[in-house]
C-alpha positions as CSV (number, residue, x, y, z in Angstrom):
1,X,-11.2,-33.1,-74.2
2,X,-12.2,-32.3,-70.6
3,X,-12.3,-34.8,-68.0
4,X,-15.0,-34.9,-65.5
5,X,-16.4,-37.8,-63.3
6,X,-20.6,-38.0,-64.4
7,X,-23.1,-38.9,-62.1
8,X,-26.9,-40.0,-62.6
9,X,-29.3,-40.2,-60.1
10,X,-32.2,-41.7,-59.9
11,X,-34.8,-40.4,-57.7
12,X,-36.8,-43.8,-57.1
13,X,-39.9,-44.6,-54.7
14,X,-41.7,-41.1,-53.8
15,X,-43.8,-43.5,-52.0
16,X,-47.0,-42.5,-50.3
17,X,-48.7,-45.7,-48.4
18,X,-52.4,-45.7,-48.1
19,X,-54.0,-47.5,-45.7
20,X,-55.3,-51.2,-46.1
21,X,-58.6,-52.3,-48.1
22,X,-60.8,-53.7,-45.9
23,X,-62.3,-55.9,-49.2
24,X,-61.5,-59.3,-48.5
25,X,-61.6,-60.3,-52.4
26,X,-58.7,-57.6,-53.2
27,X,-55.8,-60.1,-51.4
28,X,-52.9,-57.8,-53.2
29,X,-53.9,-54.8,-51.2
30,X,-54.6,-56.3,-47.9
31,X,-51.5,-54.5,-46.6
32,X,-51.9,-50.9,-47.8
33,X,-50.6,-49.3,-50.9
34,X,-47.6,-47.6,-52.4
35,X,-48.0,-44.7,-54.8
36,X,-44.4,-44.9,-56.2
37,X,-42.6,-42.2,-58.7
38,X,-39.5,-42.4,-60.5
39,X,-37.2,-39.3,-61.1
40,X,-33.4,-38.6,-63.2
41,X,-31.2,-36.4,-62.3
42,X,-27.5,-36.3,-63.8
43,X,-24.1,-33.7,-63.7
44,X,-21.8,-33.3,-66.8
45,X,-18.7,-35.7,-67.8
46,X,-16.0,-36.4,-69.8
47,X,-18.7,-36.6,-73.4
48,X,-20.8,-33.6,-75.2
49,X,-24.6,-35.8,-74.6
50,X,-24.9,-38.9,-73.3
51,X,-28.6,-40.3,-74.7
52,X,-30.7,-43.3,-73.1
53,X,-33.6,-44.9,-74.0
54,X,-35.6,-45.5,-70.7
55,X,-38.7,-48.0,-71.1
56,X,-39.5,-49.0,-67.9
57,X,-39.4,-49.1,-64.2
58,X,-39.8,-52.1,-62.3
59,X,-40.6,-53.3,-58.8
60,X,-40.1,-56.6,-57.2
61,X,-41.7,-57.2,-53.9
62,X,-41.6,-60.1,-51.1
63,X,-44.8,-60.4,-49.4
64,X,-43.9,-63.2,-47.0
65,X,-40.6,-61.4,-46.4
66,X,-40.1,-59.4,-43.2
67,X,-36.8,-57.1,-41.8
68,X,-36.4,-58.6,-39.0
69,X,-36.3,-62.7,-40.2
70,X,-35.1,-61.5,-43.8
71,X,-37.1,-64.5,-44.8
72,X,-38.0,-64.9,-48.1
73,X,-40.9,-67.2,-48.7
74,X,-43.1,-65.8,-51.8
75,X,-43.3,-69.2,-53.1
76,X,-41.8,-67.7,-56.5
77,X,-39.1,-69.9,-58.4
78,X,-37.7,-68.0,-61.2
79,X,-35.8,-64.8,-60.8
80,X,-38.3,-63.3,-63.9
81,X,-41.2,-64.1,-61.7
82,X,-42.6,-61.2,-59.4
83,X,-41.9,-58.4,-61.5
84,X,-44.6,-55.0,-61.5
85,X,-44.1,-51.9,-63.9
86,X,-44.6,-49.2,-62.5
87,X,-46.3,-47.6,-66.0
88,X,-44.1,-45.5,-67.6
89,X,-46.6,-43.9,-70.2
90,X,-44.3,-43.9,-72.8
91,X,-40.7,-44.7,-73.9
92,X,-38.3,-41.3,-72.8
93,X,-35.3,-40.7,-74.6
94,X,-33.0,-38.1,-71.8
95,X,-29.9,-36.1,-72.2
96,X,-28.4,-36.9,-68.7
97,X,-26.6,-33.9,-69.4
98,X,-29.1,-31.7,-68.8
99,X,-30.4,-32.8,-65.8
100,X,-27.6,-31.0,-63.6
101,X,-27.8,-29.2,-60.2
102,X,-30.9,-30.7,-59.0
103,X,-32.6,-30.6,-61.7
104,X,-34.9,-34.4,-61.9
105,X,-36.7,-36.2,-65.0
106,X,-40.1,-37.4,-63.7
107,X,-40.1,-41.0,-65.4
108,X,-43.1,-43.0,-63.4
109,X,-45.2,-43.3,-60.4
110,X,-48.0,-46.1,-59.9
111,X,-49.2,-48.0,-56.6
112,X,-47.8,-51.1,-55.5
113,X,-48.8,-53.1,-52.4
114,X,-47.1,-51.9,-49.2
115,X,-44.4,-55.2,-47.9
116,X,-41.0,-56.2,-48.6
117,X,-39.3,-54.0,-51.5
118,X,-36.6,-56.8,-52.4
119,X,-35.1,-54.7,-56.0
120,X,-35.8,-52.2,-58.3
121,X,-35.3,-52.6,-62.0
122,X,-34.1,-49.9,-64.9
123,X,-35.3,-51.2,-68.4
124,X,-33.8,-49.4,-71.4
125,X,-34.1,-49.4,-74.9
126,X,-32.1,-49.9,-78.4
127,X,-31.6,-46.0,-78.6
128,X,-28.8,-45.4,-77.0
129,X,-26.1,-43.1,-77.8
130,X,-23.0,-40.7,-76.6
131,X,-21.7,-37.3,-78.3
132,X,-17.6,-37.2,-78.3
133,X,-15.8,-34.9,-80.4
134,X,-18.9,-34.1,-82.4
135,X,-19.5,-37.9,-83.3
136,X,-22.6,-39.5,-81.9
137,X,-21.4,-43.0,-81.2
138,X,-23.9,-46.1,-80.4
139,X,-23.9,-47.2,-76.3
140,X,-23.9,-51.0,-76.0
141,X,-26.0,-52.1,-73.0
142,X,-26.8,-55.7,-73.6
143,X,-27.5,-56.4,-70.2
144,X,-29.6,-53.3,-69.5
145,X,-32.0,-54.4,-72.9
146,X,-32.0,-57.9,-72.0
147,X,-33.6,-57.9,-68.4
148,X,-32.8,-54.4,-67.4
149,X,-30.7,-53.4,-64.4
150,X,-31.4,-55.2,-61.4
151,X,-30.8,-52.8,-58.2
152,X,-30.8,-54.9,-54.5
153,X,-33.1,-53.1,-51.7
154,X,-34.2,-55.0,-48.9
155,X,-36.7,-52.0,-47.5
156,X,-40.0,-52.8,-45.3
157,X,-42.5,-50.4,-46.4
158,X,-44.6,-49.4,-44.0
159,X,-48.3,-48.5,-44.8
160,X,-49.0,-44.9,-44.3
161,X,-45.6,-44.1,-44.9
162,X,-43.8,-41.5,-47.8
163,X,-40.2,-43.2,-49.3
164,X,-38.1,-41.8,-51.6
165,X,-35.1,-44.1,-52.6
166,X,-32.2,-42.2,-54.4
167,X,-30.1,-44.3,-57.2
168,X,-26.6,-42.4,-57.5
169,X,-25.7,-43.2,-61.3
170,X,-21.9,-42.5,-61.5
171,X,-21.7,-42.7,-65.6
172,X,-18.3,-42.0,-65.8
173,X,-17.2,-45.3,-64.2
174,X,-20.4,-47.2,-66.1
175,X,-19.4,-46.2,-69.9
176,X,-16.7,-48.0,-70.7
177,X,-14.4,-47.6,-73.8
178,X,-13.8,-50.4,-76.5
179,X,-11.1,-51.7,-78.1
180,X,-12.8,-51.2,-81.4
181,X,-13.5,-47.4,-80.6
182,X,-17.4,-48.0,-79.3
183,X,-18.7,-47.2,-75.6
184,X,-20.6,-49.4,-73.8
185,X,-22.9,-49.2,-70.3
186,X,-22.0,-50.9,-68.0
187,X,-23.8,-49.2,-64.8
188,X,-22.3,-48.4,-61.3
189,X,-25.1,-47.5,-59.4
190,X,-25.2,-46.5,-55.5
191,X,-28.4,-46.1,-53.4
192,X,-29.9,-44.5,-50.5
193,X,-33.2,-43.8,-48.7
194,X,-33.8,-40.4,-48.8
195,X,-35.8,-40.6,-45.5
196,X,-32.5,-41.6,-43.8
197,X,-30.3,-39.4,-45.5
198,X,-29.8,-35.8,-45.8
199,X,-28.2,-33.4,-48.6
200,X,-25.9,-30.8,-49.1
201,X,-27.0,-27.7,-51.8
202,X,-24.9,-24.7,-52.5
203,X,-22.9,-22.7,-55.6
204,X,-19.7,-22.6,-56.5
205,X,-18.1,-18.9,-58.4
206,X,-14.8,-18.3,-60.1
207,X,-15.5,-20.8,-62.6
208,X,-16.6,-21.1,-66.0
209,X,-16.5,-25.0,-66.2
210,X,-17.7,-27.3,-64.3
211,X,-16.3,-28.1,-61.0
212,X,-16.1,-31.7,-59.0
213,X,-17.7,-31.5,-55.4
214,X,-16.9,-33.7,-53.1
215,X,-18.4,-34.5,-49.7
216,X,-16.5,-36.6,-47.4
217,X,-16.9,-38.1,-43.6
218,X,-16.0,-41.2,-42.2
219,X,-19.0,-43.0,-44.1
220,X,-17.1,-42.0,-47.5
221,X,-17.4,-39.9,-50.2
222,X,-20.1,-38.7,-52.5
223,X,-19.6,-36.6,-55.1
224,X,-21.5,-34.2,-58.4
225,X,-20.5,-31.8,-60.4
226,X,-22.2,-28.0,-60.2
227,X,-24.2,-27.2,-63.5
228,X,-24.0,-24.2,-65.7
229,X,-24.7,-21.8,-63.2
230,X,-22.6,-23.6,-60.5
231,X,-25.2,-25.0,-58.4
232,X,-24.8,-28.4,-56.9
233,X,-26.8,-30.6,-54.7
234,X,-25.5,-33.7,-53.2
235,X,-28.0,-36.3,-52.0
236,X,-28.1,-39.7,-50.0
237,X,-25.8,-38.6,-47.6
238,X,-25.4,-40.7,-44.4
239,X,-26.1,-38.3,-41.1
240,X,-23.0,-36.6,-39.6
241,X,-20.0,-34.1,-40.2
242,X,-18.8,-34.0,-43.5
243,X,-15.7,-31.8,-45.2
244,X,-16.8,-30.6,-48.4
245,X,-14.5,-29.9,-51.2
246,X,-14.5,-28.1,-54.7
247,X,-12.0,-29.0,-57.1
248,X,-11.8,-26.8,-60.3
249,X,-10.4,-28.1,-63.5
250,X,-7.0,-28.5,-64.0
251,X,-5.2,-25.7,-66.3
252,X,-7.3,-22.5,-65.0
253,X,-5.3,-21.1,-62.3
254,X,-7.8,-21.7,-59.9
255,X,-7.1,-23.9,-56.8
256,X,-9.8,-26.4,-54.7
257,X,-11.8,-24.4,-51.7
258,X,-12.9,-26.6,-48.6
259,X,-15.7,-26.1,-46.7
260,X,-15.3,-27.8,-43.0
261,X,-17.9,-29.0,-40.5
262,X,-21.1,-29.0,-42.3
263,X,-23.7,-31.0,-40.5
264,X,-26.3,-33.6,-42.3
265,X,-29.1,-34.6,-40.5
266,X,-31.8,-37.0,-41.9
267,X,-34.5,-35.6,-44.1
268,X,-32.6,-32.5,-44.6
269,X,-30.9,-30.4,-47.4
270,X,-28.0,-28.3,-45.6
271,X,-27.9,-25.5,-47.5
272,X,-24.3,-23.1,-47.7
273,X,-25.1,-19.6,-46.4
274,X,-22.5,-18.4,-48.5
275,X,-21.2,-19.3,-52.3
276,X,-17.9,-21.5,-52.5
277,X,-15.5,-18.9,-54.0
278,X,-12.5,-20.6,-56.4
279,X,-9.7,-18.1,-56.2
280,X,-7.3,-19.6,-54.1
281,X,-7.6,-21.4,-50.8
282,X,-10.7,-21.0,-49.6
283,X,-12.5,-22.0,-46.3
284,X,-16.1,-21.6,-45.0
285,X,-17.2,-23.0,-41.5
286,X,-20.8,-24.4,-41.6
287,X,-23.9,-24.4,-43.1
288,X,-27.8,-24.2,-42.4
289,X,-30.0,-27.2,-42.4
290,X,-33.9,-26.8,-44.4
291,X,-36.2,-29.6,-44.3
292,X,-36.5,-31.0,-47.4
């Protein structure tokens, strides 16, 4: 069975602010509004399908909270209080499999009031499964069905302002093998504002399977895997100079290529002028930035 690292992510917060009401009786909406979508995008592991049930997406916000005190004074006293769906129209059932090279799973959008974005939270359902050797095995997440998976942001939101807020979903390290046989979720999940962040795209040739791609600068790694047509696209990268390395699968006489100085700027994809070739030791020098 092949061994790959699988990552998720979740495209959270396409968020266009609209300026304030100026109707005094509307007291949620006195500092603007959000118009808020949700978005999965995932790359191939160590399992044939990987199946969740997805049921809602929800916000929490601070409105007494600012950035600069990080006060929070909302008056609320339970952790359940505070919670907004965003409205997902109905319950999705997604193959993260097939949401590789870029491709995203629209999952919600709705408006919320423009403030302090304190978390974000994944709610998912019973029907949850994974494929390995042909056997479709259950996926225990208790925690994820009983309040859902509570993601920290601390983000001001400005009205009149577009956010996007990437969730980085690496499954491999979240589904955990059982003693008794079973898998179970239990999610490691990294994120990123997209307006802060940049991207790298490109393809990688001379392989059938897929292959790892890694990204790496003195802010750390990131990595994805290309899809069946070896595209990749790396997202929530921090600004900066990055090496970026493909590493082919072990056992098909193919050997890693490295790409060296590629530039990320925020709110930019950097795309490769030029395909990653996996033949032998391969390197490229640069690549060209696309807003994005």
């Amino acid at each position: 069975m092949k061994k790959y690292n699988l990552f998720l992510m979740l495209f959270v917060f396409a968020a266009t602010l609209i300026s304030c009401s100026d109707d005094e009786d509307d007291s949620m909406n006195t500092e603007g509004t959000a118009q808020v979508a949700v978005k999965l995008t995932d790359a191939p592991g160590d399992y044939e399908e990987v199946w969740v049930e997805v049921e809602d997406v929800m916000v929490k916000m601070e409105a007494e909270t600012t950035a600069e005190t990080g006060t929070e004074s909302d008056g609320e006293t339970g952790d359940e209080e505070g919670w907004v769906s965003l409205g997902i129209a109905e319950t999705k059932e997604i193959n993260l499999l097939e949401l590789t090279g870029g491709v995203t799973e629209f999952l919600a959008e709705a408006e919320i009031p423009a403030g302090y974005l304190q978390e974000i939270r994944l709610v998912l359902g019973d029907n949850n499964t994974i494929v390995v050797d042909g056997n479709e095995l259950v996926l225990d997440t208790p925690s994820a069905q009983q309040s859902g998976l509570k993601l920290k942001v601390g983000q001001e939101l400005q009205a009149d302002t577009y956010y996007t807020f990437i969730l980085d979903f690496d499954v491999d390290q979240s589904v955990v093998s059982q003693g008794n046989g079973g898998y179970s979720l239990k999610p490691v999940i990294r994120l990123s504002l997209d307006e802060t962040s940049g991207s790298i795209a490109g393809i990688v040739t001379g392989s059938t399977e897929p292959v790892l791609v890694e990204a790496q600068s003195s802010a750390g790694t990131v990595s994805a895997y290309t899809n069946a047509e070896g595209v990749f696209q790396l997202h929530g990268l921090e600004p900066g100079t990055y090496v970026l390395t493909a590493t082919p699968e072990e056992g098909l006489g193919l050997e890693a290529a490295v790409v060296n100085n590629i530039e990320v700027e925020q709110g930019v994809v950097t795309e490769l002028e030029e395909p990653i070739i996996l033949e032998g030791s391969t390197e490229t020098e640069t690549g060209t930035g696309t807003e994005g």
